[in-house]
C-alpha positions in Angstrom: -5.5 -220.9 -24.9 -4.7 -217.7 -23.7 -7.7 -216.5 -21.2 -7.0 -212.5 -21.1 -8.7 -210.7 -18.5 -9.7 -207.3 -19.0 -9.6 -205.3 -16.3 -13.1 -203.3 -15.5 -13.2 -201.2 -12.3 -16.9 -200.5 -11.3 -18.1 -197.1 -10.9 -17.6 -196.1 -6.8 -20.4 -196.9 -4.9 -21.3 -195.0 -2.2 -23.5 -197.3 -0.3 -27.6 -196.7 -0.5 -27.5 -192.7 0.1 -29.0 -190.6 -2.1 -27.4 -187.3 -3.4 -29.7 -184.7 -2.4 -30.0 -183.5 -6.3 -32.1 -187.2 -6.1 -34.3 -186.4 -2.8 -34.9 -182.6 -4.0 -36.5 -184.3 -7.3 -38.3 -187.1 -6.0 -40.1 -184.1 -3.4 -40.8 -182.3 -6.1 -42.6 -184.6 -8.0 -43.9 -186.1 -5.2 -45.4 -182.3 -4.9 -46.3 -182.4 -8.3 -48.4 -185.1 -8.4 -49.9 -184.2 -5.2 -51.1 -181.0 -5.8 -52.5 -182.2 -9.1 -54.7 -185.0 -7.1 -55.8 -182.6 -4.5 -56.4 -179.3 -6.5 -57.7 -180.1 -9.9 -57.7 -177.0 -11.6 -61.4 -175.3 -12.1 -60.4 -174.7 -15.9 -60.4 -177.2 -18.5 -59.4 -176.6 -22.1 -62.1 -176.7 -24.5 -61.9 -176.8 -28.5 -62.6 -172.9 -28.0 -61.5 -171.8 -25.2 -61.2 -171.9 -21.4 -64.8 -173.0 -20.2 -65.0 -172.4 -16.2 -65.7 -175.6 -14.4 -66.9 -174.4 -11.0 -66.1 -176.4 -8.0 -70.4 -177.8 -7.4 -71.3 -176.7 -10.7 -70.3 -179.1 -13.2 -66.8 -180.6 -12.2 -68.7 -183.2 -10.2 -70.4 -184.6 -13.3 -68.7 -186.4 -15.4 -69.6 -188.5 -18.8 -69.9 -192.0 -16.7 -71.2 -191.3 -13.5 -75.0 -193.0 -13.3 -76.9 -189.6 -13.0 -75.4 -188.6 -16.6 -76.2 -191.6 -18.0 -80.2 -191.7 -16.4 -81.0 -187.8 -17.9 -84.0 -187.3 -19.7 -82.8 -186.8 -23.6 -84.5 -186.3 -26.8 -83.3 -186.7 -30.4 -83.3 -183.6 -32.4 -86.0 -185.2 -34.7 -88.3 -185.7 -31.4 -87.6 -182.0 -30.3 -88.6 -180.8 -34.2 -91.9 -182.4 -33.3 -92.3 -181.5 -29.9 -91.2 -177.7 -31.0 -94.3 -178.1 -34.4 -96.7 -179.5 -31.5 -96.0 -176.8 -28.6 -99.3 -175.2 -27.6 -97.8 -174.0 -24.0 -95.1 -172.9 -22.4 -91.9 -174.2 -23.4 -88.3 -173.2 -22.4 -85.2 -173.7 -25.3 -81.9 -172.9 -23.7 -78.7 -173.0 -26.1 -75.3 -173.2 -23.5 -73.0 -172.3 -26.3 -70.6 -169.6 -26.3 -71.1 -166.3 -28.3 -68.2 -167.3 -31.0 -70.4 -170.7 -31.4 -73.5 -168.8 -31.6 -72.0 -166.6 -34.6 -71.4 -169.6 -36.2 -74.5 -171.1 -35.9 -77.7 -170.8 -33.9 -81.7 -171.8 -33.6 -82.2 -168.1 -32.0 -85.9 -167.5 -34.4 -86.8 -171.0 -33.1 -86.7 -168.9 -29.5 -83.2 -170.6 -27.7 -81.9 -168.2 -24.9 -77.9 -168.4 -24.2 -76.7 -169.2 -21.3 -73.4 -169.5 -21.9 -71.3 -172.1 -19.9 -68.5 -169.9 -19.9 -70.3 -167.2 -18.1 -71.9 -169.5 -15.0 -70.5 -167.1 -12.5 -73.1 -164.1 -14.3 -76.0 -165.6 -14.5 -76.0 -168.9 -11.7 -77.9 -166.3 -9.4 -80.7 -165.6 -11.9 -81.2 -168.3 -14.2 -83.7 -170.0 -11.4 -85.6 -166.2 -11.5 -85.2 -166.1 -15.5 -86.7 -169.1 -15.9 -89.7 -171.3 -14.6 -89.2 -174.7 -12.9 -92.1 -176.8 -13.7 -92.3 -175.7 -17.6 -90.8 -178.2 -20.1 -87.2 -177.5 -20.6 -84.8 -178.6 -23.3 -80.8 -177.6 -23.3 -79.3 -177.6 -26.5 -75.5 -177.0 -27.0 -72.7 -178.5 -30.2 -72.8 -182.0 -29.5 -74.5 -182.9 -26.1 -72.2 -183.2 -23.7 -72.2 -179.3 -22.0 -76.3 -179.8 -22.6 -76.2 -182.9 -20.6 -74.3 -181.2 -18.0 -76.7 -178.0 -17.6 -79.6 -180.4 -17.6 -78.0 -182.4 -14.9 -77.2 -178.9 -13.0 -80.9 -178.0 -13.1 -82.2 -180.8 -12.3 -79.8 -180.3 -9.1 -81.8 -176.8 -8.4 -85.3 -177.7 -8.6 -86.5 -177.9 -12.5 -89.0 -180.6 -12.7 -89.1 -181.1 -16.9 -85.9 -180.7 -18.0 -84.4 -182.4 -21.0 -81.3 -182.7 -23.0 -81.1 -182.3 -26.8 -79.1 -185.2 -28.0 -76.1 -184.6 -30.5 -76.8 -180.8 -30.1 -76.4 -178.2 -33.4 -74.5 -180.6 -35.1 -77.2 -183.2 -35.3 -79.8 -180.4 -36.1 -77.6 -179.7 -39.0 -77.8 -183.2 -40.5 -81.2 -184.5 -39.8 -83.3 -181.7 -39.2 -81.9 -178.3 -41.1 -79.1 -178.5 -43.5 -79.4 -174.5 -43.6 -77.6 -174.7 -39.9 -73.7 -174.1 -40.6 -71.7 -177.1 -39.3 -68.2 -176.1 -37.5 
């Protein structure tokens, strides 16, 4: 039995050093990563378009955090009731943006836009525009941007504030068919 070595030389090892091509990349991810924990960016993509997400405005709530979860809400067939029995005073705000708005919109049923996308122009006035202690419901596609403007008003004062749950698009299917669905 012939026992034939083969002859394999191992790559040259220069000890534990890293080349500094290795220590440049490892900083810059370590950068990287970094940055992205410490300055999340005040943007986030939405289906259409770049919605502002203002640093104390709506970053700080987010879909699981206890206060989201505990806001007043109301199904869109409650708030057709509500809207046939309203005898008073009665605040409908619609935090879509104007492309959704031309889509669809419950403007003759008296919904004033206050478009997420445009917090920084009306922040300051909103608490003038409106009253604080008159029932208030927030309406926007689906419920989650409602749930977060009810949550912000809450935060400045409004004492009856509620969110619309599953927005347009459940207006649509249980309430008007006539509402265009996008």
């Amino acid at each position: 039995m012939d026992k034939t070595r083969t002859n394999i030389t191992p790559l040259p090892h220069k000890g534990s050093h890293f080349s500094a091509v290795g220590l440049v990349a490892i900083l810059v991810t370590v950068v990287l990563i970094g940055s992205f924990i410490l300055f999340r960016p005040v943007w986030k993509l939405h289906l259409l378009g770049y919605i502002p997400y203002r640093l104390g405005f709506l970053e700080s709530r987010s879909r699981k955090s206890p206060v989201m979860q505990s806001l007043p809400s109301v199904s869109v067939m409650e708030l057709q009731s509500i809207l046939a029995e309203a005898d008073g005073d009665i605040q409908l705000i619609d935090v879509r943006e104007p492309q959704e708005l031309a889509i669809a919109n419950l403007n003759h049923l008296g919904f004033q836009n206050y478009p997420l996308g445009s917090y920084e122009q009306w922040r300051e006035s909103i608490v003038d525009d409106l009253k604080l202690g008159v029932p208030t419901y927030v309406l926007c596609h689906h419920g989650m941007r409602s749930a977060q403007m009810t949550a912000w008003l809450i935060d400045r004062g409004f004492t009856d504030v509620t969110n619309i749950s599953g927005g347009i698009a459940a207006w649509s299917s249980q309430v008007d068919p006539a509402v265009p669905q996008y």
